[in-house]
N, C-alpha and C positions, 0 to 999 in steps of 0.2 A: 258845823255842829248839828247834832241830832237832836230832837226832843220827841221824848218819850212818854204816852199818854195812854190809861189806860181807860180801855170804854165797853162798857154794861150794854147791847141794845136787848131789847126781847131773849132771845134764842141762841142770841153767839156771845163768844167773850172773845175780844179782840184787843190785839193790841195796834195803835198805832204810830208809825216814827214819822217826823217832816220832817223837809230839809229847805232854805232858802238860797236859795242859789245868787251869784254874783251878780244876775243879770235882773234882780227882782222876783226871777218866777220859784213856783215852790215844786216838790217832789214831796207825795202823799204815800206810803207804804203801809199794806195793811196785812197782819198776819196774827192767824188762828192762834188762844193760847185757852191751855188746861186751867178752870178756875173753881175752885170745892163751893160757891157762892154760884156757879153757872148749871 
């Protein structure tokens, strides 16, 4: 499963997904998104 978070810093608006993998470890993905607040 994915979970989906969205995050404000300074200057970008990003979104970002994790994932937890089977073995404990996680996968971080982070991608650019259009926001009228950014």
């Amino acid at each position: 499963d994915w979970f989906l978070t969205f995050v404000w810093p300074r200057d970008l608006c990003y979104v970002r997904y994790w994932q937890r993998n089977d073995d404990g470890g996680y996968v971080v993905l982070f991608q650019s998104r259009e926001h009228p607040n950014c």
